[in-house]
MIGU-695135 format. One line per field, with one value per residue: residue in one letter; y, x, z of N, C-alpha, C in turn. Coordinates in steps of 0.1 Angstrom, whole numbers. Each point is the difference from the previous one (the first is absolute). Example, Ala and Ser with C-alpha at 12.3 -4.5 7.8 and 13.67 -1.06 7.14 Angstrom:
// MIGU-695135
code [a  s]
n_north [-57  11]
n_east [132  -4]
n_up [78  -7]
ca_north [12  11]
ca_east [-9  9]
ca_up [0  0]
c_north [12  11]
c_east [9  -8]
c_up [0  8]
***
This chain:
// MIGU-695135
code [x  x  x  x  x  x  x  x  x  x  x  x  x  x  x  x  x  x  x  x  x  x  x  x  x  x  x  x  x  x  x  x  x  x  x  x  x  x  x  x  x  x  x  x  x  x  x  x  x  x  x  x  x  x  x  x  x  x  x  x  x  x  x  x  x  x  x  x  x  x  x  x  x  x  x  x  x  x  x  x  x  x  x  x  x  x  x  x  x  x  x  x  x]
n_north [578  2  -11  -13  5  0  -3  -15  3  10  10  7  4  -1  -6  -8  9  -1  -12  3  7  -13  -11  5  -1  -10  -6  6  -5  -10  5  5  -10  -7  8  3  -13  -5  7  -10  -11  7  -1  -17  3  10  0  -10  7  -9  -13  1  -8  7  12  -7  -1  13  5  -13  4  14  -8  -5  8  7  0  0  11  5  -5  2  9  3  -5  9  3  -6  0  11  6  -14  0  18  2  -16  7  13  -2  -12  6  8  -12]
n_east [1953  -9  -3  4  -12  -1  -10  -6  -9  13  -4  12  11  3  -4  11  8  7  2  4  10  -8  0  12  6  -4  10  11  2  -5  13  0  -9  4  13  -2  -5  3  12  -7  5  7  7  -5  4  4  9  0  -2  10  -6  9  -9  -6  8  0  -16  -1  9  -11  -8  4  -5  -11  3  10  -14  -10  3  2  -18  -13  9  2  -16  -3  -1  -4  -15  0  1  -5  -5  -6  -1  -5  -17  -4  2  -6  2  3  -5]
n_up [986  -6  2  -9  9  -14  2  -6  8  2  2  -11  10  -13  -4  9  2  -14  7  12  -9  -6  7  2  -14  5  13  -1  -5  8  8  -7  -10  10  2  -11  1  9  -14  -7  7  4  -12  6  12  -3  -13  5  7  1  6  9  -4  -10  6  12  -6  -4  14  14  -10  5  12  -7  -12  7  6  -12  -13  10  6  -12  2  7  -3  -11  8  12  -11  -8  8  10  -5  -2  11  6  -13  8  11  -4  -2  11  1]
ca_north [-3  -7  -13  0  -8  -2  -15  -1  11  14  13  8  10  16  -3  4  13  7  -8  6  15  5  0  12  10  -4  4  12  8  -5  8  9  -4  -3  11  8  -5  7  13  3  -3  14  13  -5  2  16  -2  -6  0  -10  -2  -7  -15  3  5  -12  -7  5  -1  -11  -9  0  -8  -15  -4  -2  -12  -11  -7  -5  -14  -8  -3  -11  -10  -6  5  -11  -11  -1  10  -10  -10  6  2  -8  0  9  -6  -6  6  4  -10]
ca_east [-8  -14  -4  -13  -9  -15  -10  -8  -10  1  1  16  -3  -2  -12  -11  3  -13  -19  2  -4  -12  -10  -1  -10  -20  -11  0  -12  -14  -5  0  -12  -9  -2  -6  -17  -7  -7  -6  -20  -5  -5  -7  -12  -1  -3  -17  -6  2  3  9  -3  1  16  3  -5  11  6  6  2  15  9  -2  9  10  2  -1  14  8  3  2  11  11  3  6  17  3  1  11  13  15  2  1  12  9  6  15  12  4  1  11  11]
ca_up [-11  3  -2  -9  3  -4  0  -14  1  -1  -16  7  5  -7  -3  9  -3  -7  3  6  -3  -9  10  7  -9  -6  13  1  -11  3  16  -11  -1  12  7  -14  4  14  2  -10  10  8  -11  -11  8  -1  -13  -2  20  4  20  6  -2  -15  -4  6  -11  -13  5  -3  -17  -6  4  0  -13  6  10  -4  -4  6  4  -10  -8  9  1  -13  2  10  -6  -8  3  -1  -15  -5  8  0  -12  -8  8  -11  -12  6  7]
c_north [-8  -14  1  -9  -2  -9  4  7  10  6  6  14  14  -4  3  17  3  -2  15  10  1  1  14  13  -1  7  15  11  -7  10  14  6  3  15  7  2  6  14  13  -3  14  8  -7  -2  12  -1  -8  -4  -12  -1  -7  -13  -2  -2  -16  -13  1  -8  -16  -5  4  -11  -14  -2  -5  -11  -16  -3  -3  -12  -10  2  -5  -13  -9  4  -10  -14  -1  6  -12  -4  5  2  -13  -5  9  -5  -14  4  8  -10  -6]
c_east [-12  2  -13  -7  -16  -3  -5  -11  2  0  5  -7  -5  -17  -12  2  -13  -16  1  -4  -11  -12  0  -5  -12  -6  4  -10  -15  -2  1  -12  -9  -1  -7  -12  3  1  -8  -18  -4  -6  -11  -15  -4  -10  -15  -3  -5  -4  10  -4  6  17  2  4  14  13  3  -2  13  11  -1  4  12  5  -3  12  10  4  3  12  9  -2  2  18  4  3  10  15  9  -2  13  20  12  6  13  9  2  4  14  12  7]
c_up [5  -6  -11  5  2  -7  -13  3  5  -6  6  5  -7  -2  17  5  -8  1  11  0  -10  11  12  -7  -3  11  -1  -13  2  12  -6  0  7  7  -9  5  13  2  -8  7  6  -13  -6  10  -1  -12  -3  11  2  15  2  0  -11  -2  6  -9  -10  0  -3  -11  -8  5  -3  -13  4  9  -3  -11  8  4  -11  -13  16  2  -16  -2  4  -6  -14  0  0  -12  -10  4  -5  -19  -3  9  -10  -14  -1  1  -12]
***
């Protein structure tokens, strides 16, 4: 048998699982996405005779929505995820 041994700031194992498998579903339907677009740039340079600057262009602005929530929800994650965390672990007890 396993030992009960977790601290006032853990969150039980089923929770971190399911953090788990949400975060693997986001990225897996965001690379989804992502392949859609890169293969859709060839029919969209055809389609309005686009230059290979142009499709380039296309290309990296599909990436900076992505890239900036990223940073700026991890770091409001950062800042409130413990809060949020050590209330339901209090609440629990």
């Amino acid at each position: 048998m396993k030992a009960d041994t977790t601290m006032p700031g853990d969150v039980p194992e089923v929770h971190d699982k399911r953090l788990f498998i949400a975060c693997f579903m986001a990225m897996v339907s965001t690379s989804f996405a992502f392949i859609l677009r890169a293969l859709t740039l060839s029919q969209w340079e055809a389609e309005f005779n686009l230059t290979k600057t142009q499709v380039g262009e296309k290309a990296g602005v599909g990436l900076w929505p992505y890239a900036i929530s990223f940073v700026l929800f991890s770091l409001i994650i950062h800042k409130m995820g413990y809060k949020i965390q050590s209330e339901f672990n209090n609440k629990g007890a």
